[in-house]
N, C-alpha and C positions, 0 to 999 in steps of 0.2 A: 730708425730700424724698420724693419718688414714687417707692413700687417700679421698682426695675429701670433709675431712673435716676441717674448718677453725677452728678458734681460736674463731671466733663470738660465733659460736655452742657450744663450752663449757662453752663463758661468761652467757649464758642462763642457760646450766645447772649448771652450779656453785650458779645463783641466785635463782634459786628452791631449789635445796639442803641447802643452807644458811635461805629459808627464809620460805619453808613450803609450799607454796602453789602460783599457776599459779597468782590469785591477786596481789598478793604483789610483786612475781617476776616482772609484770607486771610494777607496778606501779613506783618500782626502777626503770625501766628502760625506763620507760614511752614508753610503747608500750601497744595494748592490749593483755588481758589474752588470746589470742585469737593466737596472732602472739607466744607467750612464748610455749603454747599448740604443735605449729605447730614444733615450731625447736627441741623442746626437744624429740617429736616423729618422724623428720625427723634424729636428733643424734643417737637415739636408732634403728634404720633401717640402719644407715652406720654402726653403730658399731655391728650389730648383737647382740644385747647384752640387758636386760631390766634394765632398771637404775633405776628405780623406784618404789614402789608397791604405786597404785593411790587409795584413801580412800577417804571418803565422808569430812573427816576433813582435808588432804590434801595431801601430797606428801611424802616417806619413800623410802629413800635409800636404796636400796637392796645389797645385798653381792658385788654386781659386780660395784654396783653405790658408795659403798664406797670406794671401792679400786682406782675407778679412781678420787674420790675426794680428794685423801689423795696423790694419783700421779701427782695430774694437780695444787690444789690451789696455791702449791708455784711458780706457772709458772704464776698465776694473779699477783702478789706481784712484781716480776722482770721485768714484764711487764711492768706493770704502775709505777715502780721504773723509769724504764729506759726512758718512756713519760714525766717524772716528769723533768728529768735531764735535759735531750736532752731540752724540752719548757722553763730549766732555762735557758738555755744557748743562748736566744732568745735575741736580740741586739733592736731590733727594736720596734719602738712605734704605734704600730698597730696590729692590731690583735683582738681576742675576751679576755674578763676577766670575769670570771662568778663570782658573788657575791651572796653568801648567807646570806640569814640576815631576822630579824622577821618581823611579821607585821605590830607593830607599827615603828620599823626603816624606813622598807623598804615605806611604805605609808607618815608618812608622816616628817621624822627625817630628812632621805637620801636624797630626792628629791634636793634641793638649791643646794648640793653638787656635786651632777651627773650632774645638768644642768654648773655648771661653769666647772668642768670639761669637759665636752663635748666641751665646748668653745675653751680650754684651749689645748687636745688634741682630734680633731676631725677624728683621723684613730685608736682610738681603741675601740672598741664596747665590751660596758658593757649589759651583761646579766643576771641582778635581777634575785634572784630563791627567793622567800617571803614563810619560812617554819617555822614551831615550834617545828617541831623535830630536833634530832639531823644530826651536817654536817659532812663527815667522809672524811677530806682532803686527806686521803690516798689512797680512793678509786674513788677520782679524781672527787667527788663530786660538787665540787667546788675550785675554784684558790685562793679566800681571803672566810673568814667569819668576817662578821661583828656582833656581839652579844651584849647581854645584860646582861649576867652574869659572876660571877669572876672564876671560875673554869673551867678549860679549861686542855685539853690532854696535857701532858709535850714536845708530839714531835711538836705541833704547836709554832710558833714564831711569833712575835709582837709587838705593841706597845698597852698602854692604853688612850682612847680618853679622850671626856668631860663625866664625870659623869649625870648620869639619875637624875633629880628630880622629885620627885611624891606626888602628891596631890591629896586629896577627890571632885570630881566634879561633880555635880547635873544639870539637866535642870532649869533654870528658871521656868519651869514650876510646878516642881517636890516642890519648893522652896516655891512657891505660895501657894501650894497646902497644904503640909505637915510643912512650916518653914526649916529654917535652925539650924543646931544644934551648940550650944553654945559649947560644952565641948568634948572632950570624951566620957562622959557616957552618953551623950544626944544619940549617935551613938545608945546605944540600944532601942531607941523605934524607930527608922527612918527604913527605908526598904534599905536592902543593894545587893550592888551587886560585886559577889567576880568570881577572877577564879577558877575551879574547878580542878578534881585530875589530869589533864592532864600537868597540869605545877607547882606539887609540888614543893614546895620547893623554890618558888619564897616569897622572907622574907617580900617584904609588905604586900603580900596578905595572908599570916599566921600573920604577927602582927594583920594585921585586923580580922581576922579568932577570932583570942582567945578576939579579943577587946567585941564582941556583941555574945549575945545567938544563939542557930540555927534558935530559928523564926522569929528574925531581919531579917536572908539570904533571900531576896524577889527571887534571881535567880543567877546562874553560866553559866559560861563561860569557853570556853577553851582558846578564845585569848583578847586580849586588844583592839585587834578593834571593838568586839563582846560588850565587857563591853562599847565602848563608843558608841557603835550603840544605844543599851538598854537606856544609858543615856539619850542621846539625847530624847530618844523618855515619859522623864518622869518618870523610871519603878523605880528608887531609887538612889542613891547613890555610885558612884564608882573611886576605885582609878585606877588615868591615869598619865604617864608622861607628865606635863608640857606644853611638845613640841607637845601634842595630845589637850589636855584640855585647854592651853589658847588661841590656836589657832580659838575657835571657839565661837562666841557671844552668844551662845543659853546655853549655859552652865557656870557656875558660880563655882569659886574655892570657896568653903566650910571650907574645912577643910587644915592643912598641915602634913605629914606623917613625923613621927621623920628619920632625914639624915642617922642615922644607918640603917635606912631600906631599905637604898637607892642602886642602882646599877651602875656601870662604863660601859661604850660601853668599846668594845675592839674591835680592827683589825687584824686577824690574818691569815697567811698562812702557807703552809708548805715551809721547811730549803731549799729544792731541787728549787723551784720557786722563792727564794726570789732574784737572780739575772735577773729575767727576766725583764729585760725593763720597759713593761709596766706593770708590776707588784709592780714594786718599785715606778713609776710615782705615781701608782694612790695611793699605802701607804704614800707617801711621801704629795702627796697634802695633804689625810685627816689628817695625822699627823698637816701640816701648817693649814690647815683651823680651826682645833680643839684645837690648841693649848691656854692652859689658858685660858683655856673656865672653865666657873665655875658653869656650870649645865644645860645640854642640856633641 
């Protein structure tokens, strides 16, 4: 590599070039667009070189910025290959473990879990990342993901938890107000509240989808804490896991969603970490804690 420049310097510009623009780079890598701005024009001044052509819409690899992307990416891969190995090879029960996992887990599924753990091993420190997009283990995003859906990348490894059960849940007030619906097809004159296209593909929220007309939809959501916030506050009818919805006295199970719509947690990591220590502690607890559980 060029005197005087590290390795840092080209993770920045790798994530421009990947991602299009100082934002997002930014955001990956949780720094401001601001610090992303600065190294990728402090890279372009050691290398003599212009990497980029800068657009109102965002960032374009120029002849010379491709060729050192097509020379450098697979030196990210070996890299964090080789971090991946080296921290499996890690003996000891201490350390950090990053967990990825969604909002309704991470609030309020995970919590009991982390606390006896912590108990249980108090030198390794668990850091919650609470996201709804996708976790890209290989990019060292995260050490475990913990999720809510069954398809999953072939190179992650794992086990599968308790299954999600999910129900229609209303505010008591909402109940007062409008009744409770008898049936099914009672659903279509009630006001409902669904996720929106941010989490396609999520099966109960498409059974419900096709169940009631568009003008039942009183409002969308991108996340399921969003849906039980709205709840909460009256606005209609919405499905939640169980472990969200009965948790809370202001809201009343309604309805129940057929088990085929239902989803499994999963715990997964990549192959290269699964010897690490404390990596296996904490799979191993939630596997023990989880086990024969017959619906989170």
């Amino acid at each position: 590599m060029h005197n005087n420049v590290s390795w840092d310097d080209y993770r920045y510009f790798l994530k421009v070039a990947r991602l299009g623009t100082l934002t997002a780079a930014g955001e990956s890598l949780k720094v401001n667009h601001s610090t992303v701005l600065r190294r990728v024009n402090a890279l372009e001044k050691k290398l003599e070189a212009r990497l980029f052509e800068r657009f109102k819409s965002g960032y374009v690899l120029t002849e010379s910025g491709r060729d050192m992307f097509n020379h450098i990416q697979h030196l990210e891969d070996e890299i964090l290959s080789a971090e991946r190995k080296i921290k499996g090879k890690d003996i000891r029960y201490e350390g950090k473990i990053k967990i990825s996992t969604t909002d309704t887990l991470g609030h309020f599924w995970l919590p009991p879990f982390v606390k006896k753990f912590k108990t249980k091993y108090p030198g390794i420190l668990l850091d919650i990342d609470i996201r709804t997009g996708f976790t890209d283990l290989t990019q060292r995003q995260a050490d475990i993901l913990i999720c809510a859906y069954n398809d999953h990348p072939d190179y992650m490894i794992g086990k599968k938890l308790a299954p999600i059960a999910v129900a229609l849940y209303a505010a008591k007030a909402y109940i007062n107000a409008w009744g409770s619906p008898e049936s099914i097809q009672d659903l279509a004159s009630h006001r409902i509240l669904v996720l929106n296209e941010a989490l396609d593909g999520v099966e109960f929220n498409e059974w419900l989808k096709r169940l009631v007309p568009a003008s039942a939809i009183a409002m969308s959501c991108s996340m399921l804490t969003g849906l039980y916030s709205y709840a909460r506050q009256g606005l209609g009818i919405a499905p939640l896991p169980i472990y969200v919805g009965n948790q809370d006295p202001s809201l009343v199970r309604v309805m129940e969603i057929p088990t085929k719509f239902h989803h499994d947690t999963w715990m997964l990591t990549h192959p290269d970490l699964k010897n690490t220590q404390r990596i296996k502690a904490f799979m191993g607890f939630m596997y023990d804690q989880t086990k024969g559980a017959k619906g989170a």
